[in-house]
N, CA, C and O of each residue as an XYZ file, in Angstrom:
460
protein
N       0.830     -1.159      0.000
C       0.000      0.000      0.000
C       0.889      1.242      0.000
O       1.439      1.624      1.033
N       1.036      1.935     -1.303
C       1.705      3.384     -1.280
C       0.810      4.883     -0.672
O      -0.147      5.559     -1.051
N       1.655      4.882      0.325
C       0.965      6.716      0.919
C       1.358      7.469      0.070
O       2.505      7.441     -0.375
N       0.315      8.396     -0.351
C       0.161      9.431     -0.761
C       0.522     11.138     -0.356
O      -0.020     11.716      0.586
N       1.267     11.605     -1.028
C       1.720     12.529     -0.107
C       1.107     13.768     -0.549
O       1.183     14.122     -1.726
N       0.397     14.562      0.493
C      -0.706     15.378      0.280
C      -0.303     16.794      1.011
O      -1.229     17.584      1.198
N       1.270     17.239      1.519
C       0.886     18.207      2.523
C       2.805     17.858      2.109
O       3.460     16.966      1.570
N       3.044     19.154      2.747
C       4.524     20.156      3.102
C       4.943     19.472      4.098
O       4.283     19.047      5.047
N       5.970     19.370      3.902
C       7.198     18.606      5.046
C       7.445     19.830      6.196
O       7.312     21.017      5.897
N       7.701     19.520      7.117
C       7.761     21.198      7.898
C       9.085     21.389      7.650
O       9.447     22.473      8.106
N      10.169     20.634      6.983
C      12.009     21.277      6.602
C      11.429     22.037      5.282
O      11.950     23.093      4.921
N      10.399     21.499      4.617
C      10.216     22.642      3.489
C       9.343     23.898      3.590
O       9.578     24.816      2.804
N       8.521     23.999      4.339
C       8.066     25.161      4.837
C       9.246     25.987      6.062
O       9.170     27.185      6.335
N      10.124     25.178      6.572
C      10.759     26.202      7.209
C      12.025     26.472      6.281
O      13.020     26.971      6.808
N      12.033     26.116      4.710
C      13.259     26.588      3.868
C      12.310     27.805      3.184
O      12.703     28.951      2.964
N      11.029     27.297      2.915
C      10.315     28.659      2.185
C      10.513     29.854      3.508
O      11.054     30.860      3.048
N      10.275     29.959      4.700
C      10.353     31.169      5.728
C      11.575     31.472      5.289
O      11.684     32.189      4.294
N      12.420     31.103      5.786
C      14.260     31.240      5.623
C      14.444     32.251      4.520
O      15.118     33.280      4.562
N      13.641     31.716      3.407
C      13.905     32.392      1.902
C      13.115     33.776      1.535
O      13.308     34.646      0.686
N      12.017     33.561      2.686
C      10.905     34.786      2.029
C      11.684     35.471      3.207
O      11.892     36.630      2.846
N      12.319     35.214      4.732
C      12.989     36.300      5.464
C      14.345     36.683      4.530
O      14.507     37.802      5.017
N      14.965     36.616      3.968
C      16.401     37.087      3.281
C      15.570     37.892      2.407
O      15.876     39.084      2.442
N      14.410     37.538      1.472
C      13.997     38.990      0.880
C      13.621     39.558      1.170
O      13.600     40.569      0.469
N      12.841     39.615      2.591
C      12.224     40.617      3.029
C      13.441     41.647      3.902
O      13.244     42.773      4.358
N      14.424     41.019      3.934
C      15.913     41.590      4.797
C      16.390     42.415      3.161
O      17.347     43.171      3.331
N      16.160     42.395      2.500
C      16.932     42.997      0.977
C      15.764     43.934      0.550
O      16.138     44.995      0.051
N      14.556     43.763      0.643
C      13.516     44.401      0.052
C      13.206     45.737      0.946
O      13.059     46.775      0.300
N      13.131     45.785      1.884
C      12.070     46.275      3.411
C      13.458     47.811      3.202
O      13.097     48.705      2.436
N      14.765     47.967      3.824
C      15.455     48.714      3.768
C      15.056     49.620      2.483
O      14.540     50.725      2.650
N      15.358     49.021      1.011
C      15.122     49.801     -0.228
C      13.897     50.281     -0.333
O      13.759     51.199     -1.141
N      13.012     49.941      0.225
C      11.540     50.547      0.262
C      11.252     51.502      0.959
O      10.305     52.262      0.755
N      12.265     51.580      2.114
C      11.938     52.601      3.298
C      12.930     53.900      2.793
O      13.042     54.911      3.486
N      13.540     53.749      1.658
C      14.797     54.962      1.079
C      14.068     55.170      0.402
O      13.766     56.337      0.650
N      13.155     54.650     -0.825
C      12.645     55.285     -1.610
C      11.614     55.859     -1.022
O      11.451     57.019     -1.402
N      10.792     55.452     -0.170
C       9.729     56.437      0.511
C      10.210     57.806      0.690
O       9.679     58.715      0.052
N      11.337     58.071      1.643
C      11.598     59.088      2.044
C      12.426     59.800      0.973
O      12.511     61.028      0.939
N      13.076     58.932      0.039
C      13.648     59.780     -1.186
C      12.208     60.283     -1.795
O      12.495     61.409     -2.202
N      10.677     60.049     -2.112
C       9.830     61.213     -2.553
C       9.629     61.592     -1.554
O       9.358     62.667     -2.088
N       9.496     61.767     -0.632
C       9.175     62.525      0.791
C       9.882     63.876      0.579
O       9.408     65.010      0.653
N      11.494     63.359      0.216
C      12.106     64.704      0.324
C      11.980     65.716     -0.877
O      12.035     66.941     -0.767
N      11.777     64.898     -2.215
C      11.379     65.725     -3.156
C       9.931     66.318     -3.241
O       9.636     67.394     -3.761
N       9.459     65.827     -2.909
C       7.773     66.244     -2.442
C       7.741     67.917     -1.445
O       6.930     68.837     -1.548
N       9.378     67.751     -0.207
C       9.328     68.733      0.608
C       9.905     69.908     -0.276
O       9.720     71.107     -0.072
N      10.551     69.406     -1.175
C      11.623     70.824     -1.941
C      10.230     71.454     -2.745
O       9.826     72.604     -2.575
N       9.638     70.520     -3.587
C       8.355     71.323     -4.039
C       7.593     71.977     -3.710
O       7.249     72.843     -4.514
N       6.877     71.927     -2.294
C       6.714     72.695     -1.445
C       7.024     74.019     -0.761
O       6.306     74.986     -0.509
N       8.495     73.734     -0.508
C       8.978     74.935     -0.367
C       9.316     75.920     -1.423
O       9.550     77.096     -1.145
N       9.345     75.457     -2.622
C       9.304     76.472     -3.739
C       8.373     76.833     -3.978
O       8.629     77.862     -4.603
N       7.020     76.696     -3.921
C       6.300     76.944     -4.381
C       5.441     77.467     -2.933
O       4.297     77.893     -3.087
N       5.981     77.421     -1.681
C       5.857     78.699     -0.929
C       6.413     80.142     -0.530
O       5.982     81.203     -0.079
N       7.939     79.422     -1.067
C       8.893     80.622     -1.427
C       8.259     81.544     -2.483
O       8.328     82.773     -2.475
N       7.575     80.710     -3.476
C       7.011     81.768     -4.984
C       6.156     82.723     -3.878
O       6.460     83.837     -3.451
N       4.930     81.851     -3.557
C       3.857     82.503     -2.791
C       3.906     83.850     -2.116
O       3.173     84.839     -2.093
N       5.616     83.334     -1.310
C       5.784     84.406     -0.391
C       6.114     85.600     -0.927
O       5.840     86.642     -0.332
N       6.909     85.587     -2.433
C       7.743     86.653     -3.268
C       6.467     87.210     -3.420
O       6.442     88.335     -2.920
N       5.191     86.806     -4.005
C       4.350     87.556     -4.470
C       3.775     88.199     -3.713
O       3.297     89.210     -4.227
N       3.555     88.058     -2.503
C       2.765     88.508     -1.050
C       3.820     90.033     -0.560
O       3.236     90.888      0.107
N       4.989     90.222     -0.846
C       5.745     90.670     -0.457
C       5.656     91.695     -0.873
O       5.780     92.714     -0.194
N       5.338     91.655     -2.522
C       5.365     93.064     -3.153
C       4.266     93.936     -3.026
O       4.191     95.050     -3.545
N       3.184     93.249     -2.127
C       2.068     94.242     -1.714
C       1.612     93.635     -0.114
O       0.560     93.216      0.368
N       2.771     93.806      0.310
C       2.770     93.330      2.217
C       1.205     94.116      2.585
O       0.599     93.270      3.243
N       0.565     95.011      2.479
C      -0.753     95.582      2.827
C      -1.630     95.017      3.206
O      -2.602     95.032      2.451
N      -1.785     94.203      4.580
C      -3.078     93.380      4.394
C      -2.836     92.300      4.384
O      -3.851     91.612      4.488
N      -1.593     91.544      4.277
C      -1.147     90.450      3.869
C      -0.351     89.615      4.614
O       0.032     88.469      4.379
N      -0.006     90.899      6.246
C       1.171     89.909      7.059
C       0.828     88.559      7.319
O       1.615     87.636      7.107
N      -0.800     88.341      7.963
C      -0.630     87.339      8.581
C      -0.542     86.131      7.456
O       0.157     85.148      7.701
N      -1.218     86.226      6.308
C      -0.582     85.298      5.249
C       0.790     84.972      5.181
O       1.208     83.830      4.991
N       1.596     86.131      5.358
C       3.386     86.018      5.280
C       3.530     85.637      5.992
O       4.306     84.722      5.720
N       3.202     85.623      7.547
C       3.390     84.978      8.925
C       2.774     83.702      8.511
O       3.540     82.933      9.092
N       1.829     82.864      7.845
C       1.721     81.556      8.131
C       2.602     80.706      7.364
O       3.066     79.592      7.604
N       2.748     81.650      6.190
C       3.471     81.252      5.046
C       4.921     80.617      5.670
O       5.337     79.460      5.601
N       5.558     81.868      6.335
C       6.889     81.510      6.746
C       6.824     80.266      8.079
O       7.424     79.223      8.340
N       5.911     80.948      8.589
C       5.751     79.340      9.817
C       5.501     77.747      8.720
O       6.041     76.673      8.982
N       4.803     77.929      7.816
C       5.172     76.510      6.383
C       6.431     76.106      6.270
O       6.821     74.939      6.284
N       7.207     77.281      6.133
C       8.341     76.890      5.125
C       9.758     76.784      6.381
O      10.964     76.747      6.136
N       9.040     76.754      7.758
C      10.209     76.818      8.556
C      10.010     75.516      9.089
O      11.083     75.022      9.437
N       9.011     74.769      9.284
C       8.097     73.765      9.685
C       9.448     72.534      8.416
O      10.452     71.842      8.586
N       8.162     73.135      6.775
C       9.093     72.136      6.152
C      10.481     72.279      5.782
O      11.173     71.424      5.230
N      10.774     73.273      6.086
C      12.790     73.222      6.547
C      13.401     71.853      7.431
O      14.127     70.957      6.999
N      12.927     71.999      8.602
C      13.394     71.065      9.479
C      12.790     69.574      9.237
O      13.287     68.643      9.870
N      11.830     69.363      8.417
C      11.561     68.750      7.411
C      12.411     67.590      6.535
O      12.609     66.375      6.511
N      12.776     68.853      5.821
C      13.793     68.312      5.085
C      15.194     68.308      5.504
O      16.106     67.774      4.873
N      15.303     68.929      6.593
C      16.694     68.689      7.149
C      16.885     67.121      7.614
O      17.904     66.496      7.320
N      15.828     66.562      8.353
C      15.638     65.418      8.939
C      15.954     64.459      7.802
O      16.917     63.692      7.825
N      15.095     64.553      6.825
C      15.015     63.610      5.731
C      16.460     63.721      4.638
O      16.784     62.707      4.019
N      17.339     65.128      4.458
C      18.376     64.821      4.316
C      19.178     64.179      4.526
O      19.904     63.699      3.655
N      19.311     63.934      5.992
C      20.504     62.923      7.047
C      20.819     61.954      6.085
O      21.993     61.738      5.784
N      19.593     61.163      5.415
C      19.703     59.649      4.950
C      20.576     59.882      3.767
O      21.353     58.942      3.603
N      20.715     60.988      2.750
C      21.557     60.747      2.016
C      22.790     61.461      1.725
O      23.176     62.460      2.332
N      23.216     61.050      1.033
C      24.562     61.738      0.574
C      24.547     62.986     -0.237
O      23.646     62.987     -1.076
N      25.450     64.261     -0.213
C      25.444     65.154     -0.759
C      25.146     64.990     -2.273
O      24.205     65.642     -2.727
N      25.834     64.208     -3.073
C      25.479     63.993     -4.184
C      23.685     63.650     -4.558
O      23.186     64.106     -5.587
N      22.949     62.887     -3.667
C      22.035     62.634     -3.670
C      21.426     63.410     -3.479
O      20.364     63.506     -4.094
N      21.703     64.094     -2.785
C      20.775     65.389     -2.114
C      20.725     66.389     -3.512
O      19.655     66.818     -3.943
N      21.932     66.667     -4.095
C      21.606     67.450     -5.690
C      20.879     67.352     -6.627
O      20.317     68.154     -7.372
N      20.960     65.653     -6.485
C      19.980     65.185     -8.027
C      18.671     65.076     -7.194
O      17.802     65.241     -8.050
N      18.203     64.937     -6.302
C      16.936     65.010     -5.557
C      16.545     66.621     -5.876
O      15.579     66.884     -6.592
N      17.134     67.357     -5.457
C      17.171     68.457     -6.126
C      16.279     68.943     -7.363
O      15.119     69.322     -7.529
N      17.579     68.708     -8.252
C      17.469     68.621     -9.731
C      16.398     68.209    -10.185
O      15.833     68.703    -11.161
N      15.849     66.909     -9.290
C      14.816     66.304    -10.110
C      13.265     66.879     -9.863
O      12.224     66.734    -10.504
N      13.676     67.773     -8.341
C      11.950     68.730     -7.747
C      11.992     69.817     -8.331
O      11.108     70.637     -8.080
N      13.120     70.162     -9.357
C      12.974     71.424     -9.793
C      12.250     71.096    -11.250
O      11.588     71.863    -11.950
N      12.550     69.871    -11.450
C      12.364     69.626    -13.170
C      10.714     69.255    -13.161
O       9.896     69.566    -14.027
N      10.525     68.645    -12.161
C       9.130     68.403    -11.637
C       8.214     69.748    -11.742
O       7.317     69.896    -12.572
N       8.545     70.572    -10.892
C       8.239     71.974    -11.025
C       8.251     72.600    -12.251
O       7.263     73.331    -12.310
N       8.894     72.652    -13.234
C       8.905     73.147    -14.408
C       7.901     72.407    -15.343
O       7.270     72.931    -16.261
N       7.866     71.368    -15.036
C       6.929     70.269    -15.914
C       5.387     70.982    -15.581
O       4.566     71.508    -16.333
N       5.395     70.726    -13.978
C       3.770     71.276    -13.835
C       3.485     72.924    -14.157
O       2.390     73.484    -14.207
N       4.612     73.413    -14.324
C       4.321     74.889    -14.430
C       4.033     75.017    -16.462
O       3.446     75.967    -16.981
N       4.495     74.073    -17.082
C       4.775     74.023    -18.321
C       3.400     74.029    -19.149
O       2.636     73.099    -18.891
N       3.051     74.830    -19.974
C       1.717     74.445    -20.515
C       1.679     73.032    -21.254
O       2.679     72.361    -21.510
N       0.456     72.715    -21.532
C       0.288     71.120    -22.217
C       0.516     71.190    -23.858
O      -0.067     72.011    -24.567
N       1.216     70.452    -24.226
C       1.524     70.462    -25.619
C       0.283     69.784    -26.168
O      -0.097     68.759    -25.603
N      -0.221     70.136    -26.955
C      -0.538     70.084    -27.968
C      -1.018     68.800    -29.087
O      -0.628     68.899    -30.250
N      -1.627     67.951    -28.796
C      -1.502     66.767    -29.636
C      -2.363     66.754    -30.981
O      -2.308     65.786    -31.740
């Protein structure tokens, strides 16, 4: 009489854990950099585009402090912000993060071409 084998050995369910923990040890880190790598480009956009806010508020301050007062409490808020979220990378990184919220910015400021 041959048994039939219908079910997981528990050495092979504890080689599948083993295997799904090493990717989740390789995966979990790179997921938590890229979060905060848009986090930080998300914060530079922000602040440019409260910095704009503020330039424009400026040239007719009349009426307008406490806007400039919340404005700057924004942009001091997301300062320390992005100071925090800097730590994680490297100067070089920090440029092209940069580079890339400014190009972002130009894109949405860009009218729509045309098809």
């Amino acid at each position: 009489m041959k048994r039939r084998r219908s079910a997981f050995t528990l050495v092979e369910v504890m080689i599948v854990v083993v295997i799904l923990g090493i990717l989740a040890a390789i995966v979990l880190p790179q997921f938590g950099r890229e979060t905060a790598r848009s986090e930080l480009i998300a914060e530079y956009q922000t602040v440019t585009q409260l910095e704009a806010q503020k330039t424009a508020l400026s040239e007719k301050p009349e009426g307008n402090q406490e806007q400039l007062e919340q404005i700057q409490a924004n942009l001091d808020t997301h300062a320390k912000r992005i100071e925090q979220l800097e730590k994680l990378f490297s100067c070089a990184e920090r440029t092209n993060l940069k580079r890339i919220a400014v190009e972002r910015e130009k894109e949405a400021k860009a009218p729509p071409s045309p098809k």
